[in-house]
N, C-alpha and C positions, 0 to 999 in steps of 0.2 A: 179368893177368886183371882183367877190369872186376868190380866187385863188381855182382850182379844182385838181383832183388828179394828181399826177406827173406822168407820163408814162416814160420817159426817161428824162435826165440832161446830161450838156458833160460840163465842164470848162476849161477855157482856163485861164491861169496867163500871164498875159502881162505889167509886171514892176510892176508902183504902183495902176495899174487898174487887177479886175480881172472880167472875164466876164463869165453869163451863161447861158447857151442854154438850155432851159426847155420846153419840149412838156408836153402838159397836154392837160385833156378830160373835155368838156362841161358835162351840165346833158343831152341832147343830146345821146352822146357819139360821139361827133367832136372834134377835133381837135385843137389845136393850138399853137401857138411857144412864150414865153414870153424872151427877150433878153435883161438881166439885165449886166449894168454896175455897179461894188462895186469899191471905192476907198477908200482907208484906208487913215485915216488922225490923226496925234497926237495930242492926249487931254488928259494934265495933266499925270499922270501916265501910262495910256494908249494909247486908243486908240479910234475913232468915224468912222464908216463908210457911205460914202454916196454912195444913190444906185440910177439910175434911170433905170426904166424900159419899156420895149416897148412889145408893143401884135402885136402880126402878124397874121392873117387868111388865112387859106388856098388857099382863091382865090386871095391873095395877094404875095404867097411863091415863083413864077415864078418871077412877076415885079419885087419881092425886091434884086432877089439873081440878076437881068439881069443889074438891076440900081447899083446895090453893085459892080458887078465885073466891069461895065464899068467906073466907078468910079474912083479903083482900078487902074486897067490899063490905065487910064487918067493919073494921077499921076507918075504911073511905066514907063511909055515911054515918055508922054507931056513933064511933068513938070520935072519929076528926071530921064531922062534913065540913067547916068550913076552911079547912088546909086545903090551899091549891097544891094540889100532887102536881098539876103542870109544869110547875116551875123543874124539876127535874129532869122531863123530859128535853125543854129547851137546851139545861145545860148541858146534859147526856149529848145533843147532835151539836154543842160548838164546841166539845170536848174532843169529839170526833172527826169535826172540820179539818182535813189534812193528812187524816191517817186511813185515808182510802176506806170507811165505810163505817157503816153504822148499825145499830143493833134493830132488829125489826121484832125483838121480843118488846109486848106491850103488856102491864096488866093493868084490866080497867078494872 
């Protein structure tokens, strides 16, 4: 699938992963959400990124965010209730301190 025009992007930095949320329009003119992982990795002088990406459609935008956040919350209370996830967030907005903005993606 041909990548179409960008309508909105939002990026999130999350250590050595960075991730991004891209809506973009069919020839249609629909919708869709493309949710790429970038990881940065060293090569030689620099550097090589690997990305993979996932396409989401609109009749799937409900199931995914309901299976995402049960997920989530599996985790956050099953498996780790007593992990403060908070501390993340903190470091996520002084990470962000200076680089003009911040991520308003949250999962609780």
């Amino acid at each position: 699938m041909e990548d179409r025009e960008q309508i909105y992007s939002k990026r999130v930095r999350a250590g050595k992963r960075t991730y991004f949320f891209d809506v973009r329009s069919t020839r249609a003119n629909d919708y869709y959400l493309t949710i790429t992982e970038s990881r940065r990795h060293p090569q030689g002088d620099g550097f090589t990124y690997e990305k993979h990406k996932l396409f989401l459609y609109k009749e799937d935008f409900d199931k995914f965010i309901e299976a995402l956040q049960s997920s989530v919350n599996h985790v956050k209370t099953e498996l780790m209730p007593d992990f403060d996830f908070s501390q993340y967030e903190v470091k996520e907005e002084e990470e962000l301190d200076g680089l003009g903005g911040g991520s308003d993606l949250k999962w609780e």
